[in-house]
N, CA, C and O of each residue as an XYZ file, in Angstrom:
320
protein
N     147.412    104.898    147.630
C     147.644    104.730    146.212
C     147.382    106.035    145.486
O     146.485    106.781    145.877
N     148.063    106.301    144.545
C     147.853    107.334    143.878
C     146.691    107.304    143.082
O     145.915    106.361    143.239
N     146.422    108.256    142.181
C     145.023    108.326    141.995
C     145.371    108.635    140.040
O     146.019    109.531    139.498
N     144.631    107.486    139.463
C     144.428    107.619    138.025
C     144.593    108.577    137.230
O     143.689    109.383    137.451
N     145.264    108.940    136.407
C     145.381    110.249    135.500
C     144.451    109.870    134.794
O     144.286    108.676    134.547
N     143.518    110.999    134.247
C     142.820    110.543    133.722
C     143.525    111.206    131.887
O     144.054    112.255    131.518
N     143.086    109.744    131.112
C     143.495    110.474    129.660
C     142.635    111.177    128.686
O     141.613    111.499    129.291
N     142.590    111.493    127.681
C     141.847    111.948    127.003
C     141.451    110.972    125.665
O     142.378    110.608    124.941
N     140.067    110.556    125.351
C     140.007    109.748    124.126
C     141.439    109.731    123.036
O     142.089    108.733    122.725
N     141.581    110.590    122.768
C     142.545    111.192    121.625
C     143.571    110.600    122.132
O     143.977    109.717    121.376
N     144.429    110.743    123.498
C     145.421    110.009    123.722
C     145.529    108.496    123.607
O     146.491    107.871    123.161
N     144.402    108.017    124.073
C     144.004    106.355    124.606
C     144.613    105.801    122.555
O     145.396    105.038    121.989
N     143.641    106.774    122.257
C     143.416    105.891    120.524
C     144.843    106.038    120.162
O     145.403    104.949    120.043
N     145.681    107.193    119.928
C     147.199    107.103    119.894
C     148.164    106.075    120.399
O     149.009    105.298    119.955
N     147.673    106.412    121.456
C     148.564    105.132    122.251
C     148.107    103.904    121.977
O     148.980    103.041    122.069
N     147.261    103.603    121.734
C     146.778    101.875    121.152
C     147.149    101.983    119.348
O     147.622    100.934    118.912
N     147.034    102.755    118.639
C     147.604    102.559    117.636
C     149.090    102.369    117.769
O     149.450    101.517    116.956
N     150.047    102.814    118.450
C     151.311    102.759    118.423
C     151.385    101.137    119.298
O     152.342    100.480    118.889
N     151.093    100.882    119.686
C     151.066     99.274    120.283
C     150.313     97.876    119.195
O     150.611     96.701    118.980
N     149.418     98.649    118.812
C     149.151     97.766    117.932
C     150.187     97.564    117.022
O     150.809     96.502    117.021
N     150.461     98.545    116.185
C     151.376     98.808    114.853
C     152.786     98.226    115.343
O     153.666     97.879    114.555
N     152.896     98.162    116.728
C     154.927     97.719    116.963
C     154.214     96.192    117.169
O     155.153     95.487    116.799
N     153.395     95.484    117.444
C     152.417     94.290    117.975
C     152.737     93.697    116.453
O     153.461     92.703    116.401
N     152.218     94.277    115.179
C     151.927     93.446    113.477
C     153.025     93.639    113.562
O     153.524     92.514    113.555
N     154.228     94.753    113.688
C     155.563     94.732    113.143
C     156.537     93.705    113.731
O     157.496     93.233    113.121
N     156.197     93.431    114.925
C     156.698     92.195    115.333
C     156.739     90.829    115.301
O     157.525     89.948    115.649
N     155.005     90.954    114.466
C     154.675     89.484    114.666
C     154.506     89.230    112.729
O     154.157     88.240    112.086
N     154.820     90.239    112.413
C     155.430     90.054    110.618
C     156.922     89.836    110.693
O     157.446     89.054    109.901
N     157.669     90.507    111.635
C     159.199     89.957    111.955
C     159.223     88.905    112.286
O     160.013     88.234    111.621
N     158.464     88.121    113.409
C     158.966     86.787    113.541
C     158.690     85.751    112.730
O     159.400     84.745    112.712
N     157.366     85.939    111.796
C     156.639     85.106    111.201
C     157.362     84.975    109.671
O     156.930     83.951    109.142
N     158.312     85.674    108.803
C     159.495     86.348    107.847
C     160.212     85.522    107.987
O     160.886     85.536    109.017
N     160.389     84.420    107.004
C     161.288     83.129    106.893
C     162.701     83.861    107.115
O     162.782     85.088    107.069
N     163.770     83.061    107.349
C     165.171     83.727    107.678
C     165.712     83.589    106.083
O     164.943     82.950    105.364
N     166.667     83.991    105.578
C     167.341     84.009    104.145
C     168.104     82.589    104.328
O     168.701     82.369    105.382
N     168.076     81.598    103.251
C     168.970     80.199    103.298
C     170.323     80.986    102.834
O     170.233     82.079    102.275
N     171.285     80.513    103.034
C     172.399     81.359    103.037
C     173.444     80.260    101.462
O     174.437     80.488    100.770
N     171.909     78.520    101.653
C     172.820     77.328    101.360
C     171.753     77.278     99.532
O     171.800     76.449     98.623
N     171.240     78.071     99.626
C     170.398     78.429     98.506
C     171.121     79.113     97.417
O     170.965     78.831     96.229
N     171.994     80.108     97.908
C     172.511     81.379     96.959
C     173.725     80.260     95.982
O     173.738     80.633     94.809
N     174.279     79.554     96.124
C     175.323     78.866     95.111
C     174.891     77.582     94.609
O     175.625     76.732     94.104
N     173.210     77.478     94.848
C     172.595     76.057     94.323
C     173.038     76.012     92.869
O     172.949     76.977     92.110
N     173.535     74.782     92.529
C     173.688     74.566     90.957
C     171.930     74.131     90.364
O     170.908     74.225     91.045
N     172.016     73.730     89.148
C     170.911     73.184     88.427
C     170.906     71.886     88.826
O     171.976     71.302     88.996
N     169.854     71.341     89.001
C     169.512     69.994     89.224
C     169.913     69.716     90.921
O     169.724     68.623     91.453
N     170.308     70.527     91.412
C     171.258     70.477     92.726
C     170.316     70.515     94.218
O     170.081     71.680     94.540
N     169.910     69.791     94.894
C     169.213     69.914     96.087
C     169.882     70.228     97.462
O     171.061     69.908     97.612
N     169.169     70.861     98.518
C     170.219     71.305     99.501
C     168.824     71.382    100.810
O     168.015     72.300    100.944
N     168.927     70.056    101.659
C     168.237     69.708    102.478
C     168.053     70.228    103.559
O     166.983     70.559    104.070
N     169.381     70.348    104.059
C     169.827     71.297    105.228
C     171.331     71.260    105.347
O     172.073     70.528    104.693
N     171.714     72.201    106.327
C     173.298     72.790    106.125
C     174.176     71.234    105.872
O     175.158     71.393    105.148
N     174.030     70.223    106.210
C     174.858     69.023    106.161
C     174.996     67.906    105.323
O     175.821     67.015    105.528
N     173.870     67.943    103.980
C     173.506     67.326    103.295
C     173.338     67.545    102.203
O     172.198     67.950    101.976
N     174.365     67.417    100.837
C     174.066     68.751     99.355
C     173.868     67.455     98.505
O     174.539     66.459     98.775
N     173.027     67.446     97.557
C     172.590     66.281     96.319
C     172.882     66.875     95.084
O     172.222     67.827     94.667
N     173.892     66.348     94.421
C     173.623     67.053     93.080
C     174.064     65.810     92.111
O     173.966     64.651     92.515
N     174.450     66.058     91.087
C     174.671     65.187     89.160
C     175.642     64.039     90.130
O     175.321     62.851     90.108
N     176.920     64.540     91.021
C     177.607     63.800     91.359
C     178.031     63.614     92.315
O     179.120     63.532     92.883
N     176.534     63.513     92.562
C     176.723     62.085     94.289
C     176.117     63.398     95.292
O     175.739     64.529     94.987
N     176.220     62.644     96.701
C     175.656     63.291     97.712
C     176.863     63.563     98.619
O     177.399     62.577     99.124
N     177.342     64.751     98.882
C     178.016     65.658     99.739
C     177.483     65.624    101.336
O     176.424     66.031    101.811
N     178.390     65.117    101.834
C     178.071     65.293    103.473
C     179.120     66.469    104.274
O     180.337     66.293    104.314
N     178.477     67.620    104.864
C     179.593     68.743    105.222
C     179.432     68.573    106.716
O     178.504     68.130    107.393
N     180.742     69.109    107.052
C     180.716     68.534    108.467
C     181.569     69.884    108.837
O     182.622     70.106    108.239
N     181.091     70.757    109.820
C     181.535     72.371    109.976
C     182.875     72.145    110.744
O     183.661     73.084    110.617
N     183.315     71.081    111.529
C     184.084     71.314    112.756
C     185.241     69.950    112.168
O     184.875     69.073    111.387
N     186.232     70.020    112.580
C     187.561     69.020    112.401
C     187.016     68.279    113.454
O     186.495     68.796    114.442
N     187.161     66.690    113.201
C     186.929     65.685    114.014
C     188.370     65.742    114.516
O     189.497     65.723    114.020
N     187.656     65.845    116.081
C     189.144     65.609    117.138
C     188.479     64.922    117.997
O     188.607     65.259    119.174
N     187.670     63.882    117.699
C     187.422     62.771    118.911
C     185.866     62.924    119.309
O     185.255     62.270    120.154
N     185.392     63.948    118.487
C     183.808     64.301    118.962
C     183.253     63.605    118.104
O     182.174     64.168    117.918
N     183.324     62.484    117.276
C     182.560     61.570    116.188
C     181.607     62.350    115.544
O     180.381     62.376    115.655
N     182.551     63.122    114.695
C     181.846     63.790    113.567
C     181.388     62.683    112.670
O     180.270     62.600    112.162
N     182.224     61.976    112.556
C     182.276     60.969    111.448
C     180.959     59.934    111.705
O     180.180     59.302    110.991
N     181.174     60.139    113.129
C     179.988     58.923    113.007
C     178.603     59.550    112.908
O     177.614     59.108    112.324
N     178.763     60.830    113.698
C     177.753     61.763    113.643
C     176.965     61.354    111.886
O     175.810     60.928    111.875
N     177.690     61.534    110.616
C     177.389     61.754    109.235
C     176.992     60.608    109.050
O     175.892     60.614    108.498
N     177.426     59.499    109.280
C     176.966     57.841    109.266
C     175.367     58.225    109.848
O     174.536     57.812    109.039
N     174.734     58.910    111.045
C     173.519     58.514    111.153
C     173.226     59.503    110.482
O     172.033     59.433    110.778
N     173.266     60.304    109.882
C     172.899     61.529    109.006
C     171.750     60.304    108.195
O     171.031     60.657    107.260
């Protein structure tokens, strides 16, 4: 086996600061809610539950992303 380099304090502390600092930057990236995309055209009074379900003054909106061709979208929204 080869034999340990040895480092110098000064390096060790460098190198653990740069691991730490990419360590918070990562774990502030994952922890950073994602942007609602279903937020940006909310009206007043208007609720928006999740992508398939919009509430507003008139009535409740059921969105359905894909053309029903036999995959029971439709029924899919019934258990919505």
């Amino acid at each position: 086996m080869e034999r340990l380099r040895r480092y110098s304090r000064r390096a060790f502390l460098v190198s653990s600061a740069a691991v730490a600092g990419g360590v918070a930057f990562g774990v502030y990236a994952v922890n950073s809610p994602p942007d609602n995309p279903l937020l940006a055209d909310r009206g007043e009074g208007e609720a928006v539950f999740n992508p398939w379900v919009r509430i507003d003054g008139s009535g409740i909106t059921l969105i359905t992303p894909h053309i029903d061709l036999g995959q029971g979208a439709t029924h899919a929204q019934a258990v919505l």
